[in-house]
PADO-959895 format. One record per atom (N, C-alpha, C): y, x, z; residue in three letters. Coordinates in pm, whole numbers, plus 32768, in hexadecimal, padded with zeros to 4 digits. Layout:
PADO-959895
YXZAla;...
This chain:
PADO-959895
D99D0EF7C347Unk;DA1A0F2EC315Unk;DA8E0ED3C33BUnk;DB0E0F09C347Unk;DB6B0ED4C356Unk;DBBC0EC6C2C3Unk;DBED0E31C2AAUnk;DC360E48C21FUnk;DCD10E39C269Unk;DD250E78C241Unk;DDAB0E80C269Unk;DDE10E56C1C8Unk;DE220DCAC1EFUnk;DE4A0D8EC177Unk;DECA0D56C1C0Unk;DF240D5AC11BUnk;DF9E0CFDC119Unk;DFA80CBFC0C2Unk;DFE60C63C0ABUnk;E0320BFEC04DUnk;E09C0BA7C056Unk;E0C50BD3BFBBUnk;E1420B98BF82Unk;E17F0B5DBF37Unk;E1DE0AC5BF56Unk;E2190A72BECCUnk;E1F90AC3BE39Unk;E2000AB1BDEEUnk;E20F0B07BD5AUnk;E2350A97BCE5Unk;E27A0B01BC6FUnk;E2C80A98BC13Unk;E2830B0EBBB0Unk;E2B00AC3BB1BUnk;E2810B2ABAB4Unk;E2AA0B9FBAC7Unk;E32F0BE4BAF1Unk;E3740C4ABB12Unk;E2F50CBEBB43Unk;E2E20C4CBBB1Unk;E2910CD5BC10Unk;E1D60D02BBE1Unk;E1D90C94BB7BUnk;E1550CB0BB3AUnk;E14D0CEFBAF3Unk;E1D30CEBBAADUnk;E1E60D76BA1EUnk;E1D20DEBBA68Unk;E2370E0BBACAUnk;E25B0E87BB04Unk;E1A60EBABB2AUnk;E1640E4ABB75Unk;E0BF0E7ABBA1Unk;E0970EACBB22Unk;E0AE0E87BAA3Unk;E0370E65BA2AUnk;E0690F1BB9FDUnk;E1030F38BA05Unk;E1580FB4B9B6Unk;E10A100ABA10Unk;E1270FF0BA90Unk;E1021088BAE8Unk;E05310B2BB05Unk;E00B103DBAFEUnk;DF97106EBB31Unk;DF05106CBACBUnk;DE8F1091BAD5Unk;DE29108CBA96Unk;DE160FEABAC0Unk;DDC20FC0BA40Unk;DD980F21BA5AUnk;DD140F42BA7FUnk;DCD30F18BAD9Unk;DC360F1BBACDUnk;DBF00E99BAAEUnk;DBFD0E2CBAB4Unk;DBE90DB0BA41Unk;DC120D48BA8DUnk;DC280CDBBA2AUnk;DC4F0C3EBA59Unk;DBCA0BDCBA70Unk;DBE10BB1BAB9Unk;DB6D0B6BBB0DUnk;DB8F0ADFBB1FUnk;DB230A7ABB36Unk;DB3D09E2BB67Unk;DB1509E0BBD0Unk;DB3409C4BC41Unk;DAF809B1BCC9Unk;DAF30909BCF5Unk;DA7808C3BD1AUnk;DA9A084CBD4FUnk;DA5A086DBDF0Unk;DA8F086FBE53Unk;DA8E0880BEDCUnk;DA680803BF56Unk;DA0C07D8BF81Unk;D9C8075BBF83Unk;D9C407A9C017Unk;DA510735C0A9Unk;DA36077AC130Unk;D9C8070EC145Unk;D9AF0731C1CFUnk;D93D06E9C21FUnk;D99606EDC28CUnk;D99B0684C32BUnk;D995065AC395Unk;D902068AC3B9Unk;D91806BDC44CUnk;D8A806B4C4B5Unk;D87E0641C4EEUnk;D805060AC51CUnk;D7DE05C4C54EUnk;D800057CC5F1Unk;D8250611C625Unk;D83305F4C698Unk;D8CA064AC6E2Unk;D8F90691C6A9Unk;D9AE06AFC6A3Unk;DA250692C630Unk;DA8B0687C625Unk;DACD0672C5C0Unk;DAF006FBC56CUnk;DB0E0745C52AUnk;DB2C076EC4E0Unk;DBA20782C4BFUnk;DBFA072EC4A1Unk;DC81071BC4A0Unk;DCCA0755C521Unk;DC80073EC5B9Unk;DCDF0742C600Unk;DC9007B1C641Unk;DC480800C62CUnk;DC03086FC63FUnk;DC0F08EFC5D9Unk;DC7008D8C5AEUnk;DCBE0904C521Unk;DC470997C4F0Unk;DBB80930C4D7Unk;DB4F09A9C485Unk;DB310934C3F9Unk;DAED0976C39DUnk;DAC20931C316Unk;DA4A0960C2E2Unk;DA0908EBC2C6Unk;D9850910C296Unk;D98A08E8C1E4Unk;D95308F7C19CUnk;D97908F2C0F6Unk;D8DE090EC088Unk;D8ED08B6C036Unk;D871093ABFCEUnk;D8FE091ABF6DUnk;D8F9098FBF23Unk;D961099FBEB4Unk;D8F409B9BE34Unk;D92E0988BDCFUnk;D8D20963BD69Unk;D94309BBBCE6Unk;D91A0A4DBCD4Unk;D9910AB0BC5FUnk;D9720A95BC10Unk;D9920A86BB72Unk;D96B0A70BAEDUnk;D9D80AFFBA96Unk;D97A0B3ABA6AUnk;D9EA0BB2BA17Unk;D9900BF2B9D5Unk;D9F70BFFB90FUnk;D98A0C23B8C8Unk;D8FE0BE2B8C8Unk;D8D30B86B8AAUnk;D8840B63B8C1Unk;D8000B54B91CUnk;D82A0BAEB97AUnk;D7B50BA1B9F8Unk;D7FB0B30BA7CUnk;D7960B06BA98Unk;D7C60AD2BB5AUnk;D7910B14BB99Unk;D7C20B2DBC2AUnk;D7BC0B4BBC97Unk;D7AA0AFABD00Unk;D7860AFEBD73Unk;D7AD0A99BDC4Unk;D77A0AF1BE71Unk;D7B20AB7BECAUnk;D7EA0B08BF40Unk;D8050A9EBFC6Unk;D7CD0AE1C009Unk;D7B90A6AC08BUnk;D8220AB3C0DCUnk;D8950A96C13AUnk;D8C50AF9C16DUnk;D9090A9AC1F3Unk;D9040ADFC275Unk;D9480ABEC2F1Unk;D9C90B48C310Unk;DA3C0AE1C31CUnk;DAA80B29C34AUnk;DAAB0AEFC3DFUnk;DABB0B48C426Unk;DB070B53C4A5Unk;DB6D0B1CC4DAUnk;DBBA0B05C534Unk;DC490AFCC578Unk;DCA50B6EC542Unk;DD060B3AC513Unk;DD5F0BC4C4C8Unk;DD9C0BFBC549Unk;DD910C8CC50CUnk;DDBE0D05C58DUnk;DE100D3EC5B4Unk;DEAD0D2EC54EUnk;DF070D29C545Unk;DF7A0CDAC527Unk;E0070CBFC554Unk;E04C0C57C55CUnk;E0AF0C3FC4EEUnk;E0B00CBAC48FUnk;E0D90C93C435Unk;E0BE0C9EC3A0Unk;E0150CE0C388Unk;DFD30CBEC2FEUnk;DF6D0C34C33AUnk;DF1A0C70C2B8Unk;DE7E0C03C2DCUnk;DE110C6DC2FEUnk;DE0E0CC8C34AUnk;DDA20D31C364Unk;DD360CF5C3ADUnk;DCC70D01C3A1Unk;DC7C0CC9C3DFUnk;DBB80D18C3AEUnk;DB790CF9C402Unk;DAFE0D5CC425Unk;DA860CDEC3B3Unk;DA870D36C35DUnk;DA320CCEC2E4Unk;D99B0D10C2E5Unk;D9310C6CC2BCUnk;D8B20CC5C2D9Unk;D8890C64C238Unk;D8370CD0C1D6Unk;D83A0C68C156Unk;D79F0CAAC11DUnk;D7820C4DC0E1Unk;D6DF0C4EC098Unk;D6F10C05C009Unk;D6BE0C53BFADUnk;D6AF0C2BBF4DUnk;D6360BA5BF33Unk;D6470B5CBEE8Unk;D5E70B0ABEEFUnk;D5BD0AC5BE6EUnk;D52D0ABCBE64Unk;D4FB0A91BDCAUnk;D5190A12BD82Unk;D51309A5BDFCUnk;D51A0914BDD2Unk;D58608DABE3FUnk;D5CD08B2BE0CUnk;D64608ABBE58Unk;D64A0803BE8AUnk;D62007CBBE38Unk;D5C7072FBE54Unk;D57A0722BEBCUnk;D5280764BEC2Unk;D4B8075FBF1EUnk;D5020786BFAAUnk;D55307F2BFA9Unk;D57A082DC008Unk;D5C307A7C048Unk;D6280781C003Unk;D66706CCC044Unk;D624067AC059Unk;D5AC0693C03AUnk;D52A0623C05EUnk;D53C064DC0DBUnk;D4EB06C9C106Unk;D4B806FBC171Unk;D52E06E7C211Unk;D5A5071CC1E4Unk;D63606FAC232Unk;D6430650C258Unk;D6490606C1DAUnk;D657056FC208Unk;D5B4054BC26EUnk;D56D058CC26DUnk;D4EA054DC29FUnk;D4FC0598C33AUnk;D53E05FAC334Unk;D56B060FC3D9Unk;D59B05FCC409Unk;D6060594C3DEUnk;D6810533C42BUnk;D6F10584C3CAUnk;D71605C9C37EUnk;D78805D5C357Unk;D78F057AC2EFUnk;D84F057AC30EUnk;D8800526C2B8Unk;D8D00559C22FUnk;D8C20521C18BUnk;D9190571C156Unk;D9A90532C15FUnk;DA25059DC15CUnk;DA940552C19FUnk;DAFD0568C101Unk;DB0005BBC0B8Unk;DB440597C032Unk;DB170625BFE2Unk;DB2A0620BF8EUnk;DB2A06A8BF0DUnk;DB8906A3BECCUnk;DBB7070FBED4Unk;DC2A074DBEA7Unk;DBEA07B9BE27Unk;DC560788BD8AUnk;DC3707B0BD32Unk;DCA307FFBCCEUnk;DC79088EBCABUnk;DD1908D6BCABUnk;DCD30921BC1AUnk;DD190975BBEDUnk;DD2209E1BB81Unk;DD810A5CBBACUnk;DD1F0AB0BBBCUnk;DD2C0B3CBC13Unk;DD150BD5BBB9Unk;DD7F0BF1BB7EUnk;DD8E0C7BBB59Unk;DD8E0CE5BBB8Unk;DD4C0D7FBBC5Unk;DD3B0DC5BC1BUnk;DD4C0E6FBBDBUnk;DDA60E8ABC04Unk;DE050F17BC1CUnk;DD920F71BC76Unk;DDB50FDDBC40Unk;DD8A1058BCABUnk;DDFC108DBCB5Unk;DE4A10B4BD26Unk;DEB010E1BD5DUnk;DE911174BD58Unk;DE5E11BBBDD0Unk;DE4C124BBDCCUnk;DE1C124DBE73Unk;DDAE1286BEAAUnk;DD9912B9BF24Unk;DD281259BF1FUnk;DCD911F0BEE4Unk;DCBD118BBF32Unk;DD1310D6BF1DUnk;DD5B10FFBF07Unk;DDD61077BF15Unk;DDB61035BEA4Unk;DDB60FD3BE9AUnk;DDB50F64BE1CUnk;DE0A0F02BE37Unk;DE1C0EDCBDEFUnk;DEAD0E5EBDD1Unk;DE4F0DDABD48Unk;DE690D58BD97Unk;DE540D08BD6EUnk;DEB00C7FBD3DUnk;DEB60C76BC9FUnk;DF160C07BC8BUnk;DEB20BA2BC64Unk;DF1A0B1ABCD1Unk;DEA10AA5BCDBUnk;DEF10A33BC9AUnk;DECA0A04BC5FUnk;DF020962BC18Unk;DE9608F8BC7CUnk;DED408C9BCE1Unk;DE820872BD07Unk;DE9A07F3BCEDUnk;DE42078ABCE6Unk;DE500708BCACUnk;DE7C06C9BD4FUnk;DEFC0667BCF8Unk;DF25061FBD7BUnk;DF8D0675BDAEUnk;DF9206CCBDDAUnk;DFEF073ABE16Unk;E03C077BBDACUnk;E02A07C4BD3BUnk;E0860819BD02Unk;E04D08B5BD0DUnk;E0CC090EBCE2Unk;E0AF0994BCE2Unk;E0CE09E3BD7EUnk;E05B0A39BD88Unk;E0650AA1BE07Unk;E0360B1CBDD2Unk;E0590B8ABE23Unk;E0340C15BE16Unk;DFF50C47BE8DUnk;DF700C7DBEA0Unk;DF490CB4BEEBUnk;DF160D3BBEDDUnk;DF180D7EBF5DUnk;DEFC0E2FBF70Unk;DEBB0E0ABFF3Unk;DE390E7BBFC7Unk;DDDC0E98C019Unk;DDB50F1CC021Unk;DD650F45C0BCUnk;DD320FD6C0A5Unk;DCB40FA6C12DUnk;DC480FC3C121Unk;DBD20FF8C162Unk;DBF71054C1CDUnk;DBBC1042C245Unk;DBD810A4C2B6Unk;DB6210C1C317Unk;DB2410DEC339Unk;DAB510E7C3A2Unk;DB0D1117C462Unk;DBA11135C43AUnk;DBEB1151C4ABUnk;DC6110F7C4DAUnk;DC1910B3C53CUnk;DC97104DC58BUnk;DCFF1084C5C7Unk;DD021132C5C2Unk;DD661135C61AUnk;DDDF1183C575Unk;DDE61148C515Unk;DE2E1180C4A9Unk;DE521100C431Unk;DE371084C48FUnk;DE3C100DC44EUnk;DF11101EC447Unk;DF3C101FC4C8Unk;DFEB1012C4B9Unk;E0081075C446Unk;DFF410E1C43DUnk;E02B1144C3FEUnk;DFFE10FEC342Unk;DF7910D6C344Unk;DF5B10A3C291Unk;DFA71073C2A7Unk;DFE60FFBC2F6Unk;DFEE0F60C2A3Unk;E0760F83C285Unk;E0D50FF5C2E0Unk;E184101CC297Unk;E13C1057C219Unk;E10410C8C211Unk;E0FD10D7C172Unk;E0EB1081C11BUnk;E0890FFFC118Unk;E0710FB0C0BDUnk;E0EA0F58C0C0Unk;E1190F59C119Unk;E1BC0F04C11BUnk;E2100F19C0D5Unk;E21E0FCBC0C5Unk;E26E0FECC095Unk;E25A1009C000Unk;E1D2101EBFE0Unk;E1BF1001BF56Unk;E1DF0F74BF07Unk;E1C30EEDBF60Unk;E1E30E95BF3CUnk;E29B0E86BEFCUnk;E2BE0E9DBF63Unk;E3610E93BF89Unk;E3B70EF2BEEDUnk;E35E0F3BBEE4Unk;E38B0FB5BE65Unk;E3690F48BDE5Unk;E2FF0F0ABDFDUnk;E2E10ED1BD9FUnk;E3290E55BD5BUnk;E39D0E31BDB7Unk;E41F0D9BBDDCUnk;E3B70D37BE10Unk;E33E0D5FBE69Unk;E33B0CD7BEC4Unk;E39B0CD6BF3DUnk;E3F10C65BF76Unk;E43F0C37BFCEUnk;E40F0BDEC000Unk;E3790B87C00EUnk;E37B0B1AC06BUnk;E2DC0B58C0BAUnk;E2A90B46C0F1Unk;E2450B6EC11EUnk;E1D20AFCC149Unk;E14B0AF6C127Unk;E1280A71C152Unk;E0B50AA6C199Unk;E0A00A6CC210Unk;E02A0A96C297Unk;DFA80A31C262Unk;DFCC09BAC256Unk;DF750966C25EUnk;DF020971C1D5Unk;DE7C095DC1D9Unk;DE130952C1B0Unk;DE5408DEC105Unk;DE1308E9C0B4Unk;DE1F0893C051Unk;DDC907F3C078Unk;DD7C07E6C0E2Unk;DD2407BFC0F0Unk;DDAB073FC173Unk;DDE007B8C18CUnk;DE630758C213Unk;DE9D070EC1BDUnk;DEEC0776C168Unk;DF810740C0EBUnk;DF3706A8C0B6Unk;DEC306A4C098Unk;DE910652C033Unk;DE5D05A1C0A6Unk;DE5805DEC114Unk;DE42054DC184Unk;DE990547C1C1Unk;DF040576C1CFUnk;DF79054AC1CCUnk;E003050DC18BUnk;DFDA0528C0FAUnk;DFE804F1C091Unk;DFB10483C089Unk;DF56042AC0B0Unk;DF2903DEC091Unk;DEA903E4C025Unk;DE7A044BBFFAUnk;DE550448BF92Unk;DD8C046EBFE4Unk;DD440416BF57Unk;DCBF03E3BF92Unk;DC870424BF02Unk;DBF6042DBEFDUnk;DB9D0469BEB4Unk;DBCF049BBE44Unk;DC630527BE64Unk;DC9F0579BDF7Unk;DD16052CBDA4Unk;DD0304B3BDA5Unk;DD97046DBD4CUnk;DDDA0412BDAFUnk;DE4F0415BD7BUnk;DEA003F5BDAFUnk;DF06035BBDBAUnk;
């Protein structure tokens, strides 16, 4: 699948407006633990490898997932391949024992909207970084990626986001300076 995603600065303003207009489908903890390849960089091959570790309502989740090279120049769209996974420990066992490296975890609090069609909207409190808003939609068609990402733009934009951010939370946060989630 293709996820055709954007994101955006956000202040309380634009979280109310998400919380007034849309269905909540629940608040979640995500801690997001990338990995380095062994033998390409990652960073400059602009793909990401991750297990994300959800906590909501009392269950966990956890999710092994490789993103791609993003496919467009001005969201974060990119061709995601993801597996659920039982032991999420073991799984970083198995990764560090093949030459990967873990490179930081990024740790946020993530409320999640159902929009309408498909679309969901995500408000993230990330640690270290601050507030963002993200919109997403599922696609199996690369050739209808330009046409989502103006709609989700423009839902954003309705919503008073004005800054737009491309980069990965995973960029913002090593460029920041910032090492195992604090800062």
């Amino acid at each position: 699948m293709i996820e055709v995603e954007l994101k955006g600065y956000a202040d309380e303003g634009i979280f109310e407006r998400v919380r007034k207009s849309f269905e909540c489908i629940r608040r979640e903890y995500h801690e997001d633990t990338y990995f380095n390849h062994p033998c390409r960089d990652f960073g400059k091959t602009d793909e990401a490898l991750r297990i994300r570790i959800k906590r909501f309502d009392g269950h966990l989740e956890a999710f092994l997932t490789y993103k791609g090279p993003r496919m467009e120049e001005t969201s974060k769209t990119r061709k995601e391949l993801e597996v659920q996974i039982n032991d999420p420990e073991e799984h970083a066992r198995v990764l560090k024992s093949l030459g990967f490296t873990e490179v930081l975890t990024v740790r946020k609090t993530r409320e999640r909207y159902y929009v309408d069609r498909g679309i969901t909207i995500a408000l993230d409190e990330v640690n270290g970084l601050g507030k963002f808003v993200e919109i997403e939609y599922l696609t199996g068609k690369e050739d209808e990626v330009k046409k989502i990402v103006g709609e989700l733009r423009e839902i954003l934009k309705s919503l008073g986001v004005k800054r737009f951010e491309r980069r990965s939370y995973l960029e913002l946060m090593l460029e920041k300076g910032v090492s195992n989630g604090h800062t």
